[in-house]
Backbone bond lengths (Angstrom), bond angles and torsions (degrees), N, CA, C in turn:
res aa  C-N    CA-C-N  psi(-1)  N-CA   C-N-CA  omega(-1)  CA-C   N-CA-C  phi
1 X - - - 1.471 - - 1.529 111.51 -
2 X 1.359 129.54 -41.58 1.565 143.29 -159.30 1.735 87.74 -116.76
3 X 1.532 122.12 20.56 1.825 103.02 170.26 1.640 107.96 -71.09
4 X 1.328 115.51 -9.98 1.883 89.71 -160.55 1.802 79.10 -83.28
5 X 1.224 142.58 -1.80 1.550 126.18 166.90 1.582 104.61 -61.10
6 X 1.228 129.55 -4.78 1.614 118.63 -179.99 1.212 95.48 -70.59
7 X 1.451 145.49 -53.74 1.564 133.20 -179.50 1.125 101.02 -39.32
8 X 1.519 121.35 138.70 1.387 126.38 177.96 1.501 80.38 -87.69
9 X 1.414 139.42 -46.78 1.563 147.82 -175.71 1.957 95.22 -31.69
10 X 1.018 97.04 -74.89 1.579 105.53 -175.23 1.458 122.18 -59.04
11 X 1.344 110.77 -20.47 1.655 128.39 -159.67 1.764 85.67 -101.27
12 X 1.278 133.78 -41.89 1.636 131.72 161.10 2.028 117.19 -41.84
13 X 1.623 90.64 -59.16 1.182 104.63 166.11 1.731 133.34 -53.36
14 X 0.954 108.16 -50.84 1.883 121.71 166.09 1.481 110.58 -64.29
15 X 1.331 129.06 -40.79 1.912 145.85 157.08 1.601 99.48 -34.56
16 X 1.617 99.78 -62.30 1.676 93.70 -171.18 1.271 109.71 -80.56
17 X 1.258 138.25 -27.23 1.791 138.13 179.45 1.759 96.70 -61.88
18 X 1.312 101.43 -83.09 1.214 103.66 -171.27 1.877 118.03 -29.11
19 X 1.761 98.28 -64.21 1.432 99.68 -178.67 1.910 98.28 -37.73
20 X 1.113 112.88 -68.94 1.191 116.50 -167.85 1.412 135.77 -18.76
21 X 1.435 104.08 -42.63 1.643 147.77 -177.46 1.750 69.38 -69.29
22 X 1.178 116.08 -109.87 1.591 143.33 -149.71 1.452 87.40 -34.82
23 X 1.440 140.35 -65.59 1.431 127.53 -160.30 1.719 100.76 -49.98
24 X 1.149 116.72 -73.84 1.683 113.06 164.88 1.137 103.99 -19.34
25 X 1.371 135.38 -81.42 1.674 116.00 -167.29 1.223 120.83 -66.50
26 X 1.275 127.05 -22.87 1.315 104.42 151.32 1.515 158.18 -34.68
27 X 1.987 92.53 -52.64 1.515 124.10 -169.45 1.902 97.70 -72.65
28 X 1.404 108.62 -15.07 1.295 133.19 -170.63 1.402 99.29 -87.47
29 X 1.245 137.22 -48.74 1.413 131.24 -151.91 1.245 84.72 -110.41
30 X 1.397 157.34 -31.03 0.903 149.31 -166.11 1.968 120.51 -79.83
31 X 1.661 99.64 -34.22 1.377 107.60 -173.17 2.209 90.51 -81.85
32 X 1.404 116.75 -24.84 1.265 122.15 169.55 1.214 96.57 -69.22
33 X 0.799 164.08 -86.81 1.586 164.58 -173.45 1.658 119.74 -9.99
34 X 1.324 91.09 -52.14 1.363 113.42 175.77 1.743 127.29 -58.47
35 X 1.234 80.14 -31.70 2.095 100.09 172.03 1.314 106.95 -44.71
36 X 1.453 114.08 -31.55 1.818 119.37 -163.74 1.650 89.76 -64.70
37 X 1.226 132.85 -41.40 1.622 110.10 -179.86 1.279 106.68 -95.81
38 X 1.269 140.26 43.76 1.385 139.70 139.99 1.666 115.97 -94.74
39 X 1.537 100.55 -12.29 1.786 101.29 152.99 1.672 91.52 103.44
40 X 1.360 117.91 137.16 1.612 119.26 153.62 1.297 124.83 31.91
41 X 1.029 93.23 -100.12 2.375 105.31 -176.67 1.276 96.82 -48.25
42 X 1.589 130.20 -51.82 1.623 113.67 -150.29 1.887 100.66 -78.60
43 X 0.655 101.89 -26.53 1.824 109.94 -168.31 1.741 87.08 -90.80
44 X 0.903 141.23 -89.79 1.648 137.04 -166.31 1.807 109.62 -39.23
45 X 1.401 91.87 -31.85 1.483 100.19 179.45 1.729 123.62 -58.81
46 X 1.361 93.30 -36.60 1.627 123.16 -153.26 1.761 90.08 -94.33
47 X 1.614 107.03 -24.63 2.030 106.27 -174.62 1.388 95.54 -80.24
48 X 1.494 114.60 -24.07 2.115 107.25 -142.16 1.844 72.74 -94.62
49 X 1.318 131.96 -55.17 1.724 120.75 157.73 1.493 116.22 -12.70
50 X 1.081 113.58 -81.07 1.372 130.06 -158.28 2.266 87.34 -51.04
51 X 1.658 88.16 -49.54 1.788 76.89 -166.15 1.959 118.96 -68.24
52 X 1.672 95.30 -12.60 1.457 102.65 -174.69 1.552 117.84 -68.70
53 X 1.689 110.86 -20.76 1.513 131.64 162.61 1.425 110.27 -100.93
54 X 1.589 115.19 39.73 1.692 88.30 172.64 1.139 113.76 -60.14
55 X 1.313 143.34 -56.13 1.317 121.76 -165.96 1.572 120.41 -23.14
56 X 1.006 100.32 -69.54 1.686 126.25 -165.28 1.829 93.47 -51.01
57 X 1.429 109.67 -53.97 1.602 104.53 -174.80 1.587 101.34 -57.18
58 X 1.071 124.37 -67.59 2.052 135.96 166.89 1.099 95.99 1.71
59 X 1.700 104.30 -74.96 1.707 113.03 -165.20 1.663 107.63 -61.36
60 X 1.032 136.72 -1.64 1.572 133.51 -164.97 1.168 104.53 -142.15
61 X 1.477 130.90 2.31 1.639 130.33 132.04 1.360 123.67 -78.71
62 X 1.795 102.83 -37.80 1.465 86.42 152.81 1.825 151.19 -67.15
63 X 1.514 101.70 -11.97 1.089 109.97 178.44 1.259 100.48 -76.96
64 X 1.649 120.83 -48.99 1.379 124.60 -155.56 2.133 108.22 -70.96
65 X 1.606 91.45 -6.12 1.449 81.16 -166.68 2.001 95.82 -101.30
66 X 1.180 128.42 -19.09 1.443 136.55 177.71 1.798 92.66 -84.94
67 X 1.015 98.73 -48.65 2.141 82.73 168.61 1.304 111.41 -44.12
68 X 1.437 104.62 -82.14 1.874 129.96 165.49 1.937 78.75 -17.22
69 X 0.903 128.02 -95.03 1.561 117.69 -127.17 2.283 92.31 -74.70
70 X 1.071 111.13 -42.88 1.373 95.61 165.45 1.260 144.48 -57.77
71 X 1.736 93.06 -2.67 1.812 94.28 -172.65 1.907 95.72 -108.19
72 X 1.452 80.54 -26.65 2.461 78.26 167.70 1.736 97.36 -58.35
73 X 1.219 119.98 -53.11 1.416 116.47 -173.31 1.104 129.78 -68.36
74 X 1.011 142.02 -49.56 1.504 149.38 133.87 1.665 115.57 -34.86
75 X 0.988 135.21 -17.42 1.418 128.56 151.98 1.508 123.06 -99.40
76 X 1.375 107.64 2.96 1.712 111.76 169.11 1.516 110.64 -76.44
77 X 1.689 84.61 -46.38 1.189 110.39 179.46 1.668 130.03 -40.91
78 X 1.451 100.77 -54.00 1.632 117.68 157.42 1.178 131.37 -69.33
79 X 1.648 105.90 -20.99 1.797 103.27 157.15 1.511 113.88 -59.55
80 X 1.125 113.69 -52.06 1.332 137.20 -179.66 1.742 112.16 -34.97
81 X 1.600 86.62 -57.07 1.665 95.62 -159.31 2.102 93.72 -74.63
82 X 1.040 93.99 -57.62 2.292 95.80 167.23 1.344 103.72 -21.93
83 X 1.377 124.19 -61.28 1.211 121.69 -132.77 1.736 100.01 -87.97
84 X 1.647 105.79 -14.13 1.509 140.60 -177.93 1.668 95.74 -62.48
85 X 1.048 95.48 -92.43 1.595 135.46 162.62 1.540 96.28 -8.64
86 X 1.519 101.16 -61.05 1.749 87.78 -163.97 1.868 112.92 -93.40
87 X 1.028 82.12 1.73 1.847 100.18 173.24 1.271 109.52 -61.97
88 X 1.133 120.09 -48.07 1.126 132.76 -122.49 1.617 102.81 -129.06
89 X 1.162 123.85 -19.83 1.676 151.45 156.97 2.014 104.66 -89.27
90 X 1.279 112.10 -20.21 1.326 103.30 -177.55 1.401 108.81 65.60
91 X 1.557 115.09 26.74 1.709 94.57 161.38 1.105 143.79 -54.04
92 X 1.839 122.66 125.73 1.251 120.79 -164.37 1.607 106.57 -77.30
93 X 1.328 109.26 -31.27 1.678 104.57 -178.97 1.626 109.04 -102.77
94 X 1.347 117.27 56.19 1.514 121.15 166.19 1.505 121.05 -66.66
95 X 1.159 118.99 -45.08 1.097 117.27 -173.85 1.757 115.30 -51.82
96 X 1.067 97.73 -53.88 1.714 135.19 177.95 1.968 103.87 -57.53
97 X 1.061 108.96 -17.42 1.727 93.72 -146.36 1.706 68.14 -123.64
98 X 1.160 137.95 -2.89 1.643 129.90 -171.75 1.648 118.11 -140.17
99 X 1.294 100.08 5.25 1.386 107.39 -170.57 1.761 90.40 -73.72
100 X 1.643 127.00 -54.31 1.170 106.72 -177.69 1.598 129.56 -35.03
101 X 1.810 94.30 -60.35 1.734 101.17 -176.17 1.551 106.09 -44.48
102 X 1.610 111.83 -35.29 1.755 106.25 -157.88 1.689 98.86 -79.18
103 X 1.404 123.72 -38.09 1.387 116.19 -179.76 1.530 115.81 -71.30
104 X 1.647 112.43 -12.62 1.382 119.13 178.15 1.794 115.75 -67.37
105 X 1.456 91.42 -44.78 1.488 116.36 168.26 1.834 119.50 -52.66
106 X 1.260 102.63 -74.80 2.030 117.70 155.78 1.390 90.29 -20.02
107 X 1.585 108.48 -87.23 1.853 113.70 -162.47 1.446 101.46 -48.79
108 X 0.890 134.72 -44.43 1.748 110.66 -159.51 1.404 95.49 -73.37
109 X 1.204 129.21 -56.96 1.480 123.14 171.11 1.171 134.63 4.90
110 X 1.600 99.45 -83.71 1.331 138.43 170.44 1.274 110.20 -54.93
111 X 1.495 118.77 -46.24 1.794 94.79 166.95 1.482 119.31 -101.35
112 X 1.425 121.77 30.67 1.402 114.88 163.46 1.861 92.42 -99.96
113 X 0.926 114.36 -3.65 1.484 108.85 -179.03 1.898 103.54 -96.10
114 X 1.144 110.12 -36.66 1.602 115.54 136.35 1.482 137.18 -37.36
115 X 1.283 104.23 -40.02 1.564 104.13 -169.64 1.877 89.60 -93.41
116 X 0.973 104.27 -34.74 1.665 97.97 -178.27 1.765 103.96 -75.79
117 X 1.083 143.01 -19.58 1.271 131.83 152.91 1.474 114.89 -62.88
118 X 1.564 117.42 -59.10 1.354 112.39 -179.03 1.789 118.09 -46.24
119 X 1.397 103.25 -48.03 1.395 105.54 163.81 1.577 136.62 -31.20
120 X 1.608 103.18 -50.80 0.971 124.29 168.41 1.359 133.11 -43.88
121 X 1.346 86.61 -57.96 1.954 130.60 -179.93 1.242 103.09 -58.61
122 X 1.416 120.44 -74.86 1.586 117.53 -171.20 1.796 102.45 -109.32
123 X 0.574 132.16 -28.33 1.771 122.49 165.93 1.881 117.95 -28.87
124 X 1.935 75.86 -86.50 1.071 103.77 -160.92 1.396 121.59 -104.50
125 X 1.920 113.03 9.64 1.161 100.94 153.80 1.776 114.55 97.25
126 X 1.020 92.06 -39.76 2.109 117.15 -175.53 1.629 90.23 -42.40
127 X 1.547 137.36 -43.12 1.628 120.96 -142.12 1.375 80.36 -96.33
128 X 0.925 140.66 -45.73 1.687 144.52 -172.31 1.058 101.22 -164.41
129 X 1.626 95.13 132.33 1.688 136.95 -148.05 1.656 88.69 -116.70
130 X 1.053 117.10 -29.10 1.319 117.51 -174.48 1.649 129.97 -79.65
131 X 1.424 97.48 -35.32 1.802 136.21 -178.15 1.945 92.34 -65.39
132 X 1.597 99.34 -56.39 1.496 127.43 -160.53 1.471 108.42 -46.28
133 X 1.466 110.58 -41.93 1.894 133.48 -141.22 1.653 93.15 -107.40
134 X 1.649 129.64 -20.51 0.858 104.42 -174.05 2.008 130.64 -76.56
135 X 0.853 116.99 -178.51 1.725 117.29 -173.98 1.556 121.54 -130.35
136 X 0.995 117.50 116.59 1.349 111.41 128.67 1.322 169.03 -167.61
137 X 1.131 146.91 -126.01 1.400 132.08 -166.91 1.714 125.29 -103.27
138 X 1.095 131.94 118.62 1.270 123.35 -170.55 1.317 106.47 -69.21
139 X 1.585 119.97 -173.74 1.527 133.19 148.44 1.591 108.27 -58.75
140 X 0.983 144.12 -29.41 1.157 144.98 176.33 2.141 121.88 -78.26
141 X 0.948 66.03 -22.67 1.924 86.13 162.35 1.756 96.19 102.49
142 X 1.143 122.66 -9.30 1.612 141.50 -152.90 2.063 85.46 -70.72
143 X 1.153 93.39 118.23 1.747 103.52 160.25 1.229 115.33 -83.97
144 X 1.384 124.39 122.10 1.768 136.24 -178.55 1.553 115.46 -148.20
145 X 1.373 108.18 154.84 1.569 96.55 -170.69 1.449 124.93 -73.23
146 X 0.776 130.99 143.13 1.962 153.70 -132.08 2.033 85.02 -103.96
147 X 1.413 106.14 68.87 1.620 130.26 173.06 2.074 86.78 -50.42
148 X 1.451 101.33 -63.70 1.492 105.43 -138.86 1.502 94.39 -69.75
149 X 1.416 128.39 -12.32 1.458 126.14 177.03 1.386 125.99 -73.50
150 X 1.746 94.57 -47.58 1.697 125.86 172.59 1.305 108.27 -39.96
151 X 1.683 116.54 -51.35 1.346 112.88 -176.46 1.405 122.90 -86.34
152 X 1.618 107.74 -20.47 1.393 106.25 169.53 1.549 110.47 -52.55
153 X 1.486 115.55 -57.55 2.050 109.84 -146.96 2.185 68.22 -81.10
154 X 1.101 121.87 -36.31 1.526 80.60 -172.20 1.108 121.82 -78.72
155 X 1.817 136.95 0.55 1.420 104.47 156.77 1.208 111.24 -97.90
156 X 1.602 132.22 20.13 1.469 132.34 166.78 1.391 113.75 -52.51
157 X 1.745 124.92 -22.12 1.445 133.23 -160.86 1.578 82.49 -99.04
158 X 1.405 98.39 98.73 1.656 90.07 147.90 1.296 158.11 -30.90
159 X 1.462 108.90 -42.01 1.332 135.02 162.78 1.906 108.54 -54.37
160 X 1.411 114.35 -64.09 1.200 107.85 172.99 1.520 109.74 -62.33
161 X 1.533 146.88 -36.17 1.462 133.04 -157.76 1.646 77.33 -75.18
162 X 1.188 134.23 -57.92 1.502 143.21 -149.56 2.120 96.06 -61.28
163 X 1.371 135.17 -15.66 1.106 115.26 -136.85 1.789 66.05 -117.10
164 X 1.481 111.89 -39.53 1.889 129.82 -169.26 1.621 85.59 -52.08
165 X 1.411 118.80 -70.17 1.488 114.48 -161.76 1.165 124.29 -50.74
166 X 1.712 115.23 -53.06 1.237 121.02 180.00 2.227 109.24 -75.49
167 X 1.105 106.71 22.85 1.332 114.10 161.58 1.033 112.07 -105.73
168 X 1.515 123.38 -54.32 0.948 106.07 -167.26 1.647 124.88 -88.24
169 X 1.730 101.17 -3.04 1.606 89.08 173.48 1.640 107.13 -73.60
170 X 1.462 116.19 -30.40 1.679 123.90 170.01 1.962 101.68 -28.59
171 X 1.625 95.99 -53.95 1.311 109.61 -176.14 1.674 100.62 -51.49
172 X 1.057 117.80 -69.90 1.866 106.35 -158.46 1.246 102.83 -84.99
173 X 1.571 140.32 13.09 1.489 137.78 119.32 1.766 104.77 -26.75
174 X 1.298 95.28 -85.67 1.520 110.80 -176.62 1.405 120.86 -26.94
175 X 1.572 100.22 -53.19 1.476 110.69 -164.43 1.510 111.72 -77.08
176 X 1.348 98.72 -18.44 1.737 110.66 -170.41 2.126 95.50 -75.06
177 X 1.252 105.77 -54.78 1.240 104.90 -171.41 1.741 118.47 -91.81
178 X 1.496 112.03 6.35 0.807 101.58 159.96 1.542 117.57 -103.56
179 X 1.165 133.68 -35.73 1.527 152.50 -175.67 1.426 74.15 -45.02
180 X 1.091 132.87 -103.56 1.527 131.15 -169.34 1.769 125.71 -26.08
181 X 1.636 102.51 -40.83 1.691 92.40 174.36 1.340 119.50 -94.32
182 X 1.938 115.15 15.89 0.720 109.10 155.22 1.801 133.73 -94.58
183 X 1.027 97.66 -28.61 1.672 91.54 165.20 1.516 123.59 -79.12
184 X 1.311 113.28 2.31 1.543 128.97 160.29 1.681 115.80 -67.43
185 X 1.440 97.05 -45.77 1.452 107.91 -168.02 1.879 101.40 -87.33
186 X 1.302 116.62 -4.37 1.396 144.54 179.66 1.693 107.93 -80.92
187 X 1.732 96.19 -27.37 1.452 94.34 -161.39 1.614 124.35 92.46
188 X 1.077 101.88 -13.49 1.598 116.47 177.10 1.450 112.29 -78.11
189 X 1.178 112.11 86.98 2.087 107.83 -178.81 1.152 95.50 -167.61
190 X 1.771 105.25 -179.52 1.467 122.89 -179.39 1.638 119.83 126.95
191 X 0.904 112.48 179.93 1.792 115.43 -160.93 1.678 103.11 -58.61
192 X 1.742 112.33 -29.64 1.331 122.78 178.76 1.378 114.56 -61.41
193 X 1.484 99.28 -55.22 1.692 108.60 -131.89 1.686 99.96 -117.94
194 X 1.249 116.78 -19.32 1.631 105.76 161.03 1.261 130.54 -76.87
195 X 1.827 123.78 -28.74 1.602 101.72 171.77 1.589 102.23 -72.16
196 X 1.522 113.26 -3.91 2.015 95.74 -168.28 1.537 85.23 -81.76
197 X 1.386 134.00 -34.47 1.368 136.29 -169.58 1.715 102.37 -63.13
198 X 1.595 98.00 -70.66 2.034 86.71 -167.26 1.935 91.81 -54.57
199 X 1.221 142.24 -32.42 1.546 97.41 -164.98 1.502 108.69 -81.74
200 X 1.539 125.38 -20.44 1.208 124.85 -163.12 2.069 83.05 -69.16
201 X 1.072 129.04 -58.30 1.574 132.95 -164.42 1.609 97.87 -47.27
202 X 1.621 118.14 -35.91 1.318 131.45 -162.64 1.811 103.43 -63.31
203 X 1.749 92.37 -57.82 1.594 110.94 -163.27 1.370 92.14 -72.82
204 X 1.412 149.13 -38.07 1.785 158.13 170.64 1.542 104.37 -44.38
205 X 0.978 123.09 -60.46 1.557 139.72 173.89 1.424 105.46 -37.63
206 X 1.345 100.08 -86.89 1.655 108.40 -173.78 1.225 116.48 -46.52
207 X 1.665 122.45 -21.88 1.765 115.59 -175.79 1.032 76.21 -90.08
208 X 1.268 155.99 -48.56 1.908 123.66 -140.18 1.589 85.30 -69.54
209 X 1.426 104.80 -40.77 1.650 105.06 -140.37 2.078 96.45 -60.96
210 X 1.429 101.84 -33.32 1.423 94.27 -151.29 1.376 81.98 -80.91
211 X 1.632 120.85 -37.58 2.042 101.67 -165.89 1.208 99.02 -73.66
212 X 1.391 147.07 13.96 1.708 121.51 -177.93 2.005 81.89 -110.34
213 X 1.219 132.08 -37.65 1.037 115.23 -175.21 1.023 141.33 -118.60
214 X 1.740 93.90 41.45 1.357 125.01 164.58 1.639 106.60 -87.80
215 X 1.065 119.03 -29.29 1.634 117.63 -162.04 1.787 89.52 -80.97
216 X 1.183 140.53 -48.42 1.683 126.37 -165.69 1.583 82.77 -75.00
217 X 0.843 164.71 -50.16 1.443 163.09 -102.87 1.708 84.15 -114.98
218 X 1.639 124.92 -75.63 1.154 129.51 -169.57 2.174 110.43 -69.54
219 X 1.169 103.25 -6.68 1.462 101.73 166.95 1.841 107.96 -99.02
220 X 1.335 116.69 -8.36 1.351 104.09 -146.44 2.004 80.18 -106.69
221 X 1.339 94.96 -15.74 1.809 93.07 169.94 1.395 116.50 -108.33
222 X 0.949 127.34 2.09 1.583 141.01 144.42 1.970 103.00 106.43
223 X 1.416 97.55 14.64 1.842 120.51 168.17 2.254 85.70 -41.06
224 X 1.398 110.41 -82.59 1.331 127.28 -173.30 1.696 115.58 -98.47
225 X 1.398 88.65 124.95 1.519 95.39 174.95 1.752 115.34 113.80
226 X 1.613 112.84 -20.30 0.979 103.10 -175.02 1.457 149.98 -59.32
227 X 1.319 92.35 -0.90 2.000 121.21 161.31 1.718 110.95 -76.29
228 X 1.213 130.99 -34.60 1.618 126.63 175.54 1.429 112.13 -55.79
């Protein structure tokens, strides 16, 4: 079903779509993320939203999760085909000239095994059932589930803020070297337009990285949350 990913040609191409898809949901979940220091109403407000269109969200987790699983495959895939490539040419500096693609490969891994915990965690409730169930009340009198609490006691556990951080800097690894090999694999490069590319991927990186792991950092010193 997934053979036309044997083209490394096509398997470049599906890397940059997919990433593409996923950078959008990111820049998306991340500026949502951020609601947690606008306090209670604005962040619970912005979840009981998100649930008033489930459909529409459904349809755009499902895309984001058949991307997610085509872009692990299609970049195994290109570890694969490198490591081919340099076999087979006898490259003396392989190790060196592939260690990126292979740690690119490791990292995505490691945080799709992340994103399926986080899922768990705040989705669906599975890590604590208890955190999950609680409620409460808007300015509008409207009862909805208590988002901005859920995430407080769950990044109170060290272990989880500690497992969030070191994911997500994995994450702006990723994002740094992929944002860039994706408009390469786009066709987008050259003496112009790649150093403006690696720093723009550079300066992209570091904001996701610092606003997603600023919030366990600012709950875990009592900056956010200190009313729960």
């Amino acid at each position: 079903m997934l053979g036309f990913l044997k083209s490394s040609i096509l398997s470049k191409f599906v890397v940059a779509i997919t990433g593409l898809i996923m950078v959008g949901f990111i820049i998306g979940h991340t500026l949502g993320n951020l609601l947690i220091y606008a306090g209670p109403e604005a962040i619970n407000a912005y979840a009981v939203g998100l649930k008033d269109i489930g459909g529409v969200v459904w349809a755009m987790r499902i895309v984001l999760i058949i991307s997610l699983i085509l872009h692990v495959i299609a970049t195994i895939n290109l570890v694969r085909h490198n490591k081919a490539v340099a076999g087979k040419y006898k490259v003396n500096n392989y190790k060196a000239s592939t260690f990126s693609g292979r740690f690119m490969a490791y990292a995505g891994l490691t945080i799709l095994f992340f994103v399926l915990y986080h899922l768990a965690h705040f989705t669906f409730g599975v890590v604590d059932a208890n955190a999950y169930g609680m409620e409460a009340t808007l300015e509008n009198g409207r009862q909805v589930h208590d988002v901005y609490s859920m995430v407080v006691l769950g990044f109170r556990n060290v272990l989880v803020s500690l497992f969030y951080i070191v994911a997500v800097v994995f994450l702006g690894f990723h994002l740094k070297h992929g944002v860039h090999s994706m408009f390469q694999s786009l066709g987008i490069h050259g003496k112009k337009f790649t150093p403006m590319i690696q720093k723009v991927a550079a300066v992209f990186a570091v904001v996701i990285v610092i606003s997603l792991i600023s919030i366990p950092i600012s709950i875990m010193l009592g900056i956010v949350g200190g009313q729960v």
